[in-house]
C-alpha positions as CSV (number, residue, x, y, z in Angstrom):
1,X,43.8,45.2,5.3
2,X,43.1,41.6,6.2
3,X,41.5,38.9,4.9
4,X,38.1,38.1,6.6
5,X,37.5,35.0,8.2
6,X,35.3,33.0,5.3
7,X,34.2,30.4,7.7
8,X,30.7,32.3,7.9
9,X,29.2,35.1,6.4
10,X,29.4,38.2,7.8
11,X,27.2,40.4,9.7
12,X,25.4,42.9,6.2
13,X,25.3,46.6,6.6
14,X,21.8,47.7,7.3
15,X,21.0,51.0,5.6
16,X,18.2,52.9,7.2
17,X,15.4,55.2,6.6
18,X,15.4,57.6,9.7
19,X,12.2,60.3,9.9
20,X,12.9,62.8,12.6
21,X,15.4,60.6,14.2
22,X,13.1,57.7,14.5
23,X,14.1,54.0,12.1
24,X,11.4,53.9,9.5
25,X,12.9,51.1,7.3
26,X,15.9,48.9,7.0
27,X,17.6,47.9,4.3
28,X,20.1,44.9,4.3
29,X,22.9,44.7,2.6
30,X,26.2,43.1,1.5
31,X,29.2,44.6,-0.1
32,X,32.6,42.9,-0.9
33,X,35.8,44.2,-1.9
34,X,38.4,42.2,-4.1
35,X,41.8,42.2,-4.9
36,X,42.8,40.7,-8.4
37,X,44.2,37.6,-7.3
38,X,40.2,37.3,-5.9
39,X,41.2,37.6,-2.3
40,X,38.4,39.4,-0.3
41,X,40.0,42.2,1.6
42,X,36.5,43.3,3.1
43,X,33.3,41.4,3.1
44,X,29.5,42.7,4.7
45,X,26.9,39.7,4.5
46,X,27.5,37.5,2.2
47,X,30.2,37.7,-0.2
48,X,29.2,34.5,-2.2
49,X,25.6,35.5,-2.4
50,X,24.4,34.6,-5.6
51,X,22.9,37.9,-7.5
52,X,22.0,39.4,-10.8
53,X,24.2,42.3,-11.3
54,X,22.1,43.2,-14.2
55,X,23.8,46.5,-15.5
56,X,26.7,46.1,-13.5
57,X,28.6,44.2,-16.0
58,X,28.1,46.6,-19.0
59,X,32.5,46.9,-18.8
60,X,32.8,43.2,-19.2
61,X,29.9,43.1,-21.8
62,X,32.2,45.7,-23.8
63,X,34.8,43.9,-24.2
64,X,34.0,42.3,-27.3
65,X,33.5,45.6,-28.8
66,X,37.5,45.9,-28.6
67,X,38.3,42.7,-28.5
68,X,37.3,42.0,-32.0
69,X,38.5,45.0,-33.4
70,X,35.3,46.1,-34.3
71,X,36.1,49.6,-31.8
72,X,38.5,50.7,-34.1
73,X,37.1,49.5,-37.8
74,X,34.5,52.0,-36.9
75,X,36.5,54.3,-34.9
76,X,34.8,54.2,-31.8
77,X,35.1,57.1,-29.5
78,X,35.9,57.4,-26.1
79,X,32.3,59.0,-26.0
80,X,30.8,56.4,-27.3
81,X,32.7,53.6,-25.7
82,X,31.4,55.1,-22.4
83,X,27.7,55.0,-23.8
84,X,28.1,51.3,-24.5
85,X,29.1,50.4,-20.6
86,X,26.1,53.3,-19.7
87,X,22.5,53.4,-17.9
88,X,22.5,56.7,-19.1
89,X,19.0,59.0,-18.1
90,X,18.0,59.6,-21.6
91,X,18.9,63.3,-22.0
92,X,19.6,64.7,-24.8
93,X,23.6,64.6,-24.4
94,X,22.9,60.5,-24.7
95,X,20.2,60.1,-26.9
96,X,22.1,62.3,-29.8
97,X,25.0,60.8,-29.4
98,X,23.8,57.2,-29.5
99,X,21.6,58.2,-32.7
100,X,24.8,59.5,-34.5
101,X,26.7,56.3,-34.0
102,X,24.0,54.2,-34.9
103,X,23.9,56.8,-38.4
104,X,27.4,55.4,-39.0
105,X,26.8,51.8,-38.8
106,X,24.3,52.4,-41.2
107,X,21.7,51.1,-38.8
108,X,18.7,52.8,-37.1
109,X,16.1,52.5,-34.1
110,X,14.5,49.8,-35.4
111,X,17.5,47.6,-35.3
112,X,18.1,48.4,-31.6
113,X,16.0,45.3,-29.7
114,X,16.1,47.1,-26.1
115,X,12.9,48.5,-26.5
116,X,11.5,52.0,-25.5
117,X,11.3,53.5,-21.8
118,X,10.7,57.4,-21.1
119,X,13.9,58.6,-20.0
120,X,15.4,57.7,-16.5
121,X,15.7,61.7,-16.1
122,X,12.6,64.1,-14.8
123,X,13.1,66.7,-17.3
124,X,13.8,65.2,-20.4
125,X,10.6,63.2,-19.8
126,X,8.8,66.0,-19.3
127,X,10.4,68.1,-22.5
128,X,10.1,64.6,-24.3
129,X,6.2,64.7,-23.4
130,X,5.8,68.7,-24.7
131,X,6.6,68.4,-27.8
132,X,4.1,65.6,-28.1
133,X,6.7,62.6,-29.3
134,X,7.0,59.1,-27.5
135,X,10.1,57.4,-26.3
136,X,11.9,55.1,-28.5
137,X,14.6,52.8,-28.1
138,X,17.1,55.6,-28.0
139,X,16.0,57.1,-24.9
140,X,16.4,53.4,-23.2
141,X,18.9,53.7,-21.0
142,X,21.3,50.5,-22.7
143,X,20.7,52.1,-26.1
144,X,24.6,52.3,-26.2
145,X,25.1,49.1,-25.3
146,X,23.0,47.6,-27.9
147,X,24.8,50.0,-30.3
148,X,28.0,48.2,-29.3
149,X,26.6,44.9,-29.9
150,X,25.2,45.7,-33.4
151,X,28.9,47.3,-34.1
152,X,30.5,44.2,-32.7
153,X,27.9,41.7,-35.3
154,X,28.3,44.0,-38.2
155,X,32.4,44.1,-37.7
156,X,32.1,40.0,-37.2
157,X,29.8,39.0,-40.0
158,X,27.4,37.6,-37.6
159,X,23.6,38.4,-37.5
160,X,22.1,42.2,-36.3
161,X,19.0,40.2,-35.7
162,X,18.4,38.8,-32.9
163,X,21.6,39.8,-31.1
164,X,19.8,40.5,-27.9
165,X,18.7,36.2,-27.5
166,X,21.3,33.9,-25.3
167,X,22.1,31.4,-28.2
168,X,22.9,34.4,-30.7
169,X,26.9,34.0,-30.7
170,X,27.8,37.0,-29.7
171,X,25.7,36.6,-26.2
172,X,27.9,33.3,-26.1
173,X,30.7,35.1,-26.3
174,X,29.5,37.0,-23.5
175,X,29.1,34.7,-21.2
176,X,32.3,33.2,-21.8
177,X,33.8,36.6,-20.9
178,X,31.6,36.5,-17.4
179,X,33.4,33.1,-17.0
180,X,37.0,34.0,-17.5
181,X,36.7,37.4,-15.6
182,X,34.6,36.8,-12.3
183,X,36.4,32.8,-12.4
184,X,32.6,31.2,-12.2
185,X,31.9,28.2,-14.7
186,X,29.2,29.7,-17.3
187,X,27.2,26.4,-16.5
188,X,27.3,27.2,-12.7
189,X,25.3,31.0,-13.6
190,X,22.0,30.8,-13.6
191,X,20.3,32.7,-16.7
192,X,17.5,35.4,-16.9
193,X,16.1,38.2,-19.2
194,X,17.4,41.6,-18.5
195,X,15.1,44.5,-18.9
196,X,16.6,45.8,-21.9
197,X,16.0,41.9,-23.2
198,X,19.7,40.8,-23.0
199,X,20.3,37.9,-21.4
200,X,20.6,37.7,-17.4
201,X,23.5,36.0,-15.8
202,X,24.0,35.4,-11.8
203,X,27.1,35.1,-10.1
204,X,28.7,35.5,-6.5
205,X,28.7,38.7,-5.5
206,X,32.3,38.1,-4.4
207,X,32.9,37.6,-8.8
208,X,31.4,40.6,-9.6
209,X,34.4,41.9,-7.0
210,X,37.1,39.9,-8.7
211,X,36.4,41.0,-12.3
212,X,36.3,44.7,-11.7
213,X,39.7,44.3,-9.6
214,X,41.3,42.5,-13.0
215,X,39.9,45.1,-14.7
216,X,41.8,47.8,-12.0
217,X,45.1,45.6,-12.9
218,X,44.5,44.1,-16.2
219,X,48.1,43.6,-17.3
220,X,48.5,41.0,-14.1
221,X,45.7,39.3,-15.1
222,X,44.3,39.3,-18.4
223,X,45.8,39.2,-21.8
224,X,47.7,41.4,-23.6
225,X,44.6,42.3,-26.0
226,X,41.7,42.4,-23.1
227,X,44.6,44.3,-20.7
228,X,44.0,47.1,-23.2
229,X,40.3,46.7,-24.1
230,X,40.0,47.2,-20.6
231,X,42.5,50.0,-20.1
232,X,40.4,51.9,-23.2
233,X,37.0,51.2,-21.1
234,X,38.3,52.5,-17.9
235,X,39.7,55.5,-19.7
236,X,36.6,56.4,-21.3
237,X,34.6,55.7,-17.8
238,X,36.9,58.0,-15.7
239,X,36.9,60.6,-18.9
240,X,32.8,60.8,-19.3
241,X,31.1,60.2,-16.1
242,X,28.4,62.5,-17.2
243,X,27.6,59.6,-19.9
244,X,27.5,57.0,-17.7
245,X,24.7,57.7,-16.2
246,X,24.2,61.7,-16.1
247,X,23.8,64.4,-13.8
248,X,21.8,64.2,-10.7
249,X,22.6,60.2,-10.1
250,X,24.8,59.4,-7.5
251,X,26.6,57.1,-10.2
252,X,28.1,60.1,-12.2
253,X,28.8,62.3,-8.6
254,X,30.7,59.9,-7.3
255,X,33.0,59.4,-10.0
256,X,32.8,63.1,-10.2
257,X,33.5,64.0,-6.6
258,X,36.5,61.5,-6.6
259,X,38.1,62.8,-9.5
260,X,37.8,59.7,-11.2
261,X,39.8,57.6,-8.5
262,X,36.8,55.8,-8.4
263,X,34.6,53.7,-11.8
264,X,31.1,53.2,-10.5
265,X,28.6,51.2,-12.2
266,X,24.9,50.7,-11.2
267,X,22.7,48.0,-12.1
268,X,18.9,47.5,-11.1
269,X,17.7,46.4,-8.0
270,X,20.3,47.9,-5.8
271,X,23.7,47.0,-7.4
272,X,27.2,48.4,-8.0
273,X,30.2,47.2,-9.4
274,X,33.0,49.2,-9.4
275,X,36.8,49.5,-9.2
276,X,39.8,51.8,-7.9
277,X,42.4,51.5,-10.5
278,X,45.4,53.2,-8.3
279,X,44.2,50.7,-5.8
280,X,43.9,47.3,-7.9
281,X,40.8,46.8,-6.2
282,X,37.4,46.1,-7.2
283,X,34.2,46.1,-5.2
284,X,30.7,45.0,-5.9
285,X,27.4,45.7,-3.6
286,X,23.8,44.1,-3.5
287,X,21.1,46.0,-1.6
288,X,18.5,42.5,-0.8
289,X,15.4,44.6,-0.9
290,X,16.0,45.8,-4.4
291,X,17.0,49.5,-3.0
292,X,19.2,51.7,-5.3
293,X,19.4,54.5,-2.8
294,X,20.3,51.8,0.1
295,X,23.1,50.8,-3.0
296,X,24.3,53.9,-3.1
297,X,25.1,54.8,0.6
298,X,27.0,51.6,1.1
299,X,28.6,52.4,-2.1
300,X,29.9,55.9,-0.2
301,X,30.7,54.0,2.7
302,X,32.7,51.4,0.6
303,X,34.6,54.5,-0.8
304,X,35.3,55.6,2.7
305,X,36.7,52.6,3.8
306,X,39.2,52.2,0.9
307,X,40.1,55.7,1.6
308,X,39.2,56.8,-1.9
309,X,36.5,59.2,0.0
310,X,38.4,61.6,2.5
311,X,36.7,63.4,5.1
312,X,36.2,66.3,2.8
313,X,34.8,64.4,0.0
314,X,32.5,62.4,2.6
315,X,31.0,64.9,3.7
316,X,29.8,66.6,0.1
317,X,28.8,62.8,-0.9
318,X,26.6,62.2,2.0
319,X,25.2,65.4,1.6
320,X,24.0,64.8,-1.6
321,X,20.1,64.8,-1.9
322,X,19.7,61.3,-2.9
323,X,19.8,60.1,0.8
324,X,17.5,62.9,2.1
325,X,13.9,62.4,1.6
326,X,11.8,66.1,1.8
327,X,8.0,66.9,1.2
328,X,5.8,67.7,-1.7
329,X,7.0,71.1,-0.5
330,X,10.4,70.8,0.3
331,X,10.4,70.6,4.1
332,X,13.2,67.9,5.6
333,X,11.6,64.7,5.8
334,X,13.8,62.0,6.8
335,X,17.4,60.8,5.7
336,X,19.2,57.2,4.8
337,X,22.4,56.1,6.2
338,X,24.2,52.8,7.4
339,X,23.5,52.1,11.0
340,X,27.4,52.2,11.2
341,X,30.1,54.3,9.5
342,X,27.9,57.0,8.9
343,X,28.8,60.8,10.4
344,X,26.8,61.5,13.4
């Protein structure tokens, strides 16, 4: 693989919607993959595009969480420790599990400061609905996340309250882990709200690439304590892909379909981080319109590239249903794929 020419960006992937053959919509978008050292191996568009990753930095938010020691004072599971990097879909595999934790801090719902959302998946919505409760925070999809946080203040003496605003320390902490990972000054990352109320940071997409590669070869690159926080996360990742994110999301059947060769993450408005451990590589991906299902093709494509995705795997990834769009009654109805690099 060689290093692209940096001099200008290069030309984005363009993701389209075909209907019967014809281009319905397009869909920019750039993708970069990183070694640990932070050389870009492959670049589409811009690979210092400044973005929000959003929920593609749950690893490096977890870190703390082991880091501190606050993993093992409260004997944090592998199950668990893959809820707290998750944008899980709410079912009840998640929301029970999450619950049970928070039972044994000895705090509940009304401590988590995500807020409520009906679940991200169809059915438990629906079941959620017919037995006549409402979502709470458990069903939000960064319920396990917060549950970190609150484990990480409890374990650290510092305040459950107000955990999720940027001056609490912890968030600090944070974004001094952002800063030491993706190798962008905290002062140069301009600051947000997530929706789950956390803060926001932005950073070159080309960071977001860097810090999952150092998290695919930790012991090169980070210190003997965070080389095995992130070993533990990326061991829990690969082990639960089904808590991730959950069934039916291109997130989990990815994972799945690779056998774990490669750690996905999706964050909102068309984002991925991700990593191949057995590679040392780490790849992040932007979709400009916002477009998770434009996010996830270039994500298979990515895969392809790297040769983490063989021809066999390709083809049951691309034929999963998330880039086919049918009618209200199931006829065909059009399909996404890259303009390039996509079977014929």
């Amino acid at each position: 693989m060689s290093t692209p020419d940096r001099t200008a960006p290069a030309a984005p992937e363009t993701v389209t919607l075909f209907r019967n053959g014809y281009p319905e919509s397009h869909h920019r978008v750039s993708a970069v993959v990183a070694d640990a050292a932070g050389r870009v191996l492959h670049a589409w568009g811009d690979a210092d595009a400044t973005v929000f990753p959003r929920s593609a930095l749950k690893p490096l938010q977890a870190l703390p969480l082991l880091e501190s020691g606050a993993a093992d004072a409260f004997a944090v599971s592998d199950e668990e420790l893959a809820l707290a990097i998750a944008s899980h879909n709410g079912l009840p595999m998640h929301v029970e599990r999450v619950a049970a934790w928070l039972a044994r801090l000895g705090l509940s719902t009304d401590d988590l400061e995500c807020g409520a959302h009906p679940p991200f998946d169809a059915g438990a919505t629906k079941s959620l609905y017919h037995d006549h409760a409402e979502p709470n925070p458990l069903h939000n999809n960064c319920s396990g996340k917060h549950t970190g946080m609150l484990a990480t203040c409890l374990h650290l003496g510092l305040p459950t309250a107000g955990y999720s605003r940027p001056e609490h320390p912890l968030q600090q902490r944070i974004l001094e882990v952002y800063a030491e990972t993706t190798g962008t000054p905290a002062a140069a990352m301009p600051q947000g709200i997530d929706g789950c109320s956390l803060p926001a940071a932005a950073m070159p997409l080309a960071g977001l690439a860097r810090a999952m590669a150092r998290f695919a070869a930790p012991d090169d690159h980070f210190a003997a304590d965070r080389a095995a926080a992130a070993r533990r996360i990326c061991r829990a990742w690969a082990t639960h892909p089904e808590l991730v994110a959950g069934p039916s999301t291109f997130n989990t059947d990815a994972m799945t379909l690779t056998g774990g060769r490669a750690l996905l993450k999706r964050g909102a408005q068309g984002v991925y981080g991700g990593l191949v451990p057995d590679l040392g590589l780490g790849l992040a991906i932007k979709a400009e319109s916002g477009s998770s299902i434009a996010a996830d093709a270039m994500t298979a494509v990515v895969l392809r590239v790297l040769g983490v995705a063989d021809e066999t795997i390709w083809r049951r990834m691309t034929d999963l249903p998330y880039f086919k769009e049918t009618s209200w009654r199931g006829l065909p109805a059009g399909e996404y794929r890259p303009v390039e690099g996509w079977p014929g």
